[in-house]
C-alpha positions, 0 to 999 in steps of 0.5 A: 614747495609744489608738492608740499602745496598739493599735499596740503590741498590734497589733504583739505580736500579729504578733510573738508567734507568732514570739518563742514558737517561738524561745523554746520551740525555745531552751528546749529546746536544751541537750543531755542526757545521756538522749538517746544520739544526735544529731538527724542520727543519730536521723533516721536511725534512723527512717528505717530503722525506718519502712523509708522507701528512699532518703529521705537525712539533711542538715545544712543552714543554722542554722534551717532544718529541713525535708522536701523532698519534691522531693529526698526529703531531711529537712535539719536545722540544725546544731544539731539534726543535731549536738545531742542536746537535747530539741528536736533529737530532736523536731524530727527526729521531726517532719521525718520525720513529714513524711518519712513521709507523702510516702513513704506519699502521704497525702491530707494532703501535697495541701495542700502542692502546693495552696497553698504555692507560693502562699503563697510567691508572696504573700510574694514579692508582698507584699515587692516592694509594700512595699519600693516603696511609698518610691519610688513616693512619692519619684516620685509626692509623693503620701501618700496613694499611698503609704499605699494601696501599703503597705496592697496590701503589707500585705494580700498579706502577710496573704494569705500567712500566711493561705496557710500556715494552710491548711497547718496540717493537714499540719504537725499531722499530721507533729507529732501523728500521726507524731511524737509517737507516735513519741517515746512508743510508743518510749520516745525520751524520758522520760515527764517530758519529754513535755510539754515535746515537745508544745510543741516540736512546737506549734512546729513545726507554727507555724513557717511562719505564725510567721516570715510574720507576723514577716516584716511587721514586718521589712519595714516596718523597711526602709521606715523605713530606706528613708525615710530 
């Protein structure tokens, strides 16, 4: 009974941080007749008002909300390029907080260049262990090989989300340092609704080691598929 509790709390405890940016981003989500433009419109508006040349505006694939320095382009989800929620607002301030310590070449995005091709690469790495650790049973008839090749897999995962934190600084400062005095010192949003704004921006800045430590889990449900 003791290790099927710590399982399951090990479990939440991965799974947590993934479930919370949902539900908050979700929350938030239903458009509002005080916000007067969409996500994409107001992207664009504070690229203008932050006088960032030639930094573009896209609409992307659902949940996928990012700043790509490499094409100097914020692209936003449909439904915060179209929406006009809370969350979209804020998430769009948050990409071009992003935006705006590119253009500016901040200290901060070194650490972006420093380890988030790495972080990938774990991730990548770790996926690849995992997803072979049947097979290299099925070759080998050995348990314990397999254990020891889902444990490598395991631990390189965890590398990765360990990669993404060290990123952390930067998605702070994109959602604290330039967003939210964006959305204050402008009035974007009532002053009722800022609290619910610091949590979306929580989110965002949680987003990339929220989805790798999901991602785990998500991998050892195709190992048991795989088994089968």
């Amino acid at each position: 009974m003791f290790y099927i509790l710590l399982f399951v709390a090990v479990v939440l405890l991965i799974y947590a941080p993934s479930l919370w940016v949902k539900w908050v981003l979700k929350r938030h989500s239903k458009d509002l007749k005080n916000i007067p433009g969409t996500g994409g419109e107001f992207a664009r508006h504070l690229i203008s008002r932050f006088e960032l040349e030639g930094v573009e505006v896209r609409e992307t694939a659902p949940n996928e909300d990012y700043y790509s320095p490499d094409e100097n382009v914020v692209g936003l989800s449909p439904r915060v390029f179209h929406g006009k929620s809370l969350t979209a607002v804020t998430v769009a301030a948050h990409e071009v907080g992003h935006a705006i310590q590119f253009n500016r070449k901040e200290p901060v995005t070194r650490l972006r260049a420093r380890y988030l091709g790495k972080a990938h690469t774990f991730q990548r790495l770790g996926t690849v262990i995992l997803m072979a650790s049947p097979i290299i049973f099925a070759l080998l008839h050995v348990p314990h090989a397999m254990i020891f090749t889902a444990l490598l897999g395991v631990a390189t995962m965890l590398a990765s989300v360990a990669t993404y934190a060290a990123i952390l600084p930067e998605e702070w400062d994109a959602s604290f340092n330039k967003a939210m005095p964006i959305l204050i010192e402008g009035e974007y949003v009532e002053e009722h609704q800022l609290p619910a704004a610091r949590q979306i921006l929580k989110a965002c800045a949680l987003t990339y080691v929220a989805a790798a430590l999901a991602d785990i889990l998500s991998l050892w449900r195709w190992i048991a598929i795989l088994r089968r």
